[in-house]
N, C-alpha and C positions, 0 to 999 in steps of 0.2 A: 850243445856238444859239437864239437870238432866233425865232422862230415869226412867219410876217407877219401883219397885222392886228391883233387884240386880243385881248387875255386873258378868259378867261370869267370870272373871279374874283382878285380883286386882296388880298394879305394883306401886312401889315407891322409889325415889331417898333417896342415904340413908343420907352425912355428909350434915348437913344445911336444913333437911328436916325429915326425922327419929330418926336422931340423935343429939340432943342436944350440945350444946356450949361446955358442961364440956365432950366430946366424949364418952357420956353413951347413953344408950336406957332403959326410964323406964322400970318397973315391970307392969306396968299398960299399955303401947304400946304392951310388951311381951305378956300380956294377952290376950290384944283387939285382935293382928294377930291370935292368937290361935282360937278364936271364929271365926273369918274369915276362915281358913280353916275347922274349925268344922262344917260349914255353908255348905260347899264342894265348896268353892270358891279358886282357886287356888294364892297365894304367891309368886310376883316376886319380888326379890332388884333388882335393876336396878342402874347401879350406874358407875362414873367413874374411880373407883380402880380399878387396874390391879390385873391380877390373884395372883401376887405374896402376895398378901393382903387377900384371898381367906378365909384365917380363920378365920381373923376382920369381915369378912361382915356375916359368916356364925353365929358367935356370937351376930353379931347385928341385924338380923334376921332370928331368928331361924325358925320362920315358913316358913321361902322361900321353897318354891318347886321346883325353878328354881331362879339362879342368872346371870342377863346381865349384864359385868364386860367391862372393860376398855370402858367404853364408850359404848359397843356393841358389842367388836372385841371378846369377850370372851361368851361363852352362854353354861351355865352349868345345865343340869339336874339333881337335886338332889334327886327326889323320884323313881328311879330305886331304888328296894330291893339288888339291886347287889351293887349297890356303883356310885357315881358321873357320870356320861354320858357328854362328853365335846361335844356339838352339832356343836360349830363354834369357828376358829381360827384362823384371819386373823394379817397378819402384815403387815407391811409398809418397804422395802424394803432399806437399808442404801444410797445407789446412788443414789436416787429417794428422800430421806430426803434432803442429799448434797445438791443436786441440786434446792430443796425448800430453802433452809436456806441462799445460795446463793443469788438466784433472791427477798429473802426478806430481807437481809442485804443491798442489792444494792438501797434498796428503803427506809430503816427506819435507816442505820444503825446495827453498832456490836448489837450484841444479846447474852443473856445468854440462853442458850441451855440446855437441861437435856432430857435423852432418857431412857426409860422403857424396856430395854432388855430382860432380867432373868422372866420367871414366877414362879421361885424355892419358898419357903415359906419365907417370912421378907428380902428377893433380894434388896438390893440399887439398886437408882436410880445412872447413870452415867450422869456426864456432869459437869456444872461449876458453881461453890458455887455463892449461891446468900442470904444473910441474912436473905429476908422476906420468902425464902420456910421453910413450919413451920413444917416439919419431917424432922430433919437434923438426924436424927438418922439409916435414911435407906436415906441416901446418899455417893456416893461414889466419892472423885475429878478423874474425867480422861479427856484426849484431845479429842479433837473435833473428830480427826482422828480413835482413838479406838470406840467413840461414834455411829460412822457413819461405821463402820466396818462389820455390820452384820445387819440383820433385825433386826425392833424394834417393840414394841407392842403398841405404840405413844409414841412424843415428847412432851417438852412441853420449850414453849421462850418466852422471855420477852424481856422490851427494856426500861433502864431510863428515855428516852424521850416521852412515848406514855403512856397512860392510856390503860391498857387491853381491854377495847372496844374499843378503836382507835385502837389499831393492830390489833385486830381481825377485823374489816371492812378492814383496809390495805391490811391483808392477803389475804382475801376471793375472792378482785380485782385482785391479784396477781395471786394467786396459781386454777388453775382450781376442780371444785369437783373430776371429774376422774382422778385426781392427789392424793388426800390428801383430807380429812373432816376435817374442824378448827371449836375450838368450844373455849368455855372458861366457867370451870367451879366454878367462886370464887376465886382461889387461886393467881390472879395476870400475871398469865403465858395466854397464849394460848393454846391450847391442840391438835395437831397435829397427826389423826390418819389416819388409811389404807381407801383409797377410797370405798364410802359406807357403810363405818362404824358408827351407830350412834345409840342413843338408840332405835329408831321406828326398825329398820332394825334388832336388836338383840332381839327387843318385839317380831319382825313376825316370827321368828324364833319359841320361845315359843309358839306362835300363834296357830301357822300353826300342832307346835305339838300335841297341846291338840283339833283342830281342832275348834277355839276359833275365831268369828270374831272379828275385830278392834273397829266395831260400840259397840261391849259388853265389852269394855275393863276400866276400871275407872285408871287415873293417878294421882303421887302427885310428887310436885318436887320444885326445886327453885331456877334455874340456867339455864342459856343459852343454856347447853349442856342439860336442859331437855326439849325443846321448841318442836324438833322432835317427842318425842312421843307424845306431847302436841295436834303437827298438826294430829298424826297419829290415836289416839284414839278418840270412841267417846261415851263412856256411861258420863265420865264426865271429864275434866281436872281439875284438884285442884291445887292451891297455896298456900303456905303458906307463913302466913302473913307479915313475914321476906324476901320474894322474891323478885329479881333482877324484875325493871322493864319492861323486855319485858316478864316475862314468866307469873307476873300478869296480863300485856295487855291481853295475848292470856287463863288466865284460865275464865271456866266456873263459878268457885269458887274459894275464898279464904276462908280458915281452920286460926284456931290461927300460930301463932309461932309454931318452932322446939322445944323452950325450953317449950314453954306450950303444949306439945303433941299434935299439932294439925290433925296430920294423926288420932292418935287413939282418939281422940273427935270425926271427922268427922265421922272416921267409927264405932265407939260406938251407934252412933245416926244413920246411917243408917241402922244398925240391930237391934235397938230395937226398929225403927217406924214401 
């Protein structure tokens, strides 16, 4: 249930949830965050782009006061007067991938593979071309071998035979949590990150900085890989109305669509009742 008054802390998922189909964010979203932190309510994107993406997200929400990237694995403070604070930085270990990709090829079948190495700015992804991944522009072809060569910041695999939730339940059987966190966020793959990496775990991060409990926290999101902080927050979980069926199951509310602004309707109308 809804909590009266305001949330201490405000967090939302950005592509399919923030951000609209045509990969803009109104002027009228722009605005609504603003009065949210002008409220003194603190501003988290929370999202599954890797750091290397760092500037898209900060354009796409400008009012973030902190941003939880790759999933989780990334938690960046942005209102140091001094300049960005990186609070957490985990990766996932390349022998420790191998060795997943393995034990889940042995059971589904070859896999198309892609691994998030580089958090340098506009950095390709490495791994092995697949048609429907829709940034082909920051991809880069390499072997399995150079893929798997170094820590990654997550993977992310597919398989022609499986529906992206059918791997991902495959996986989840397969690979243990204190191995690897799978998630899958819309794009067809699976998302394969460092154990205990996920957006609740990157939120308490933020949390814990601002000294913010979970039970004040309001989320919005619309994807698998937002269901975590879904479980972990409790002023309110939102969905919007475009969302994957299990993260509706689990919100408190559903808001309009991405393309009808529905983050900033919702919270339009919670600051002006």
């Amino acid at each position: 249930m809804t909590r009266p008054g305001l949330p201490k802390l405000i967090a939302t998922d950005l592509d399919g949830t923030l951000v609209r189909s045509d990969d803009t964010v109104s002027a009228y979203t722009h605005g609504v965050l603003d009065r949210v932190r002008a409220a003194g309510i603190p501003v988290v994107g929370a999202t599954g782009r890797g750091p290397r993406l760092t500037e898209l997200t900060r354009n796409d929400i400008r009012a973030a006061d902190f941003l939880v990237m790759a999933g989780g694995g990334r938690v960046v403070d942005q209102s140091d007067p001094t300049g960005p604070v990186v609070l957490r930085d985990e990766r996932l270990a390349g022998e420790v991938l191998a060795r997943l990709l393995a034990d889940l090829e042995a059971e589904v079948g070859p896999l198309t593979v892609m691994v998030e190495a580089s958090d340098e700015q506009d950095a390709p992804l490495w791994g092995d071309y697949h048609a429907s991944w829709p940034y082909q522009d920051r991809f880069e072809a390499r072997s399995r071998a150079e893929c798997l060569s170094c820590d990654v910041i997550k993977a992310f695999a597919r398989t022609a035979d499986h529906h992206v939730d059918e791997l991902l339940a495959v996986a989840r059987r397969i690979v243990p949590p204190q191995v690897a966190t799978l998630t899958q966020a819309g794009l067809g793959f699976i998302e394969i990150c460092p154990p205990g990496v996920d957006k609740a775990t990157g939120l308490t991060v933020v949390a814990q900085t601002l000294g913010v409990d979970p039970a004040d926290v309001l989320v919005f999101g619309d994807m698998p890989n937002d269901l975590p902080m879904f479980e972990w927050a409790g002023w309110s979980r939102v969905a919007v109305a475009n969302a994957h069926p299990s993260l509706r199951a689990a919100a408190d509310e559903v808001t309009l669509r991405n393309d009808d602004d529905g983050v900033a309707v919702y919270l339009d109308r919670l600051l002006s009742r």
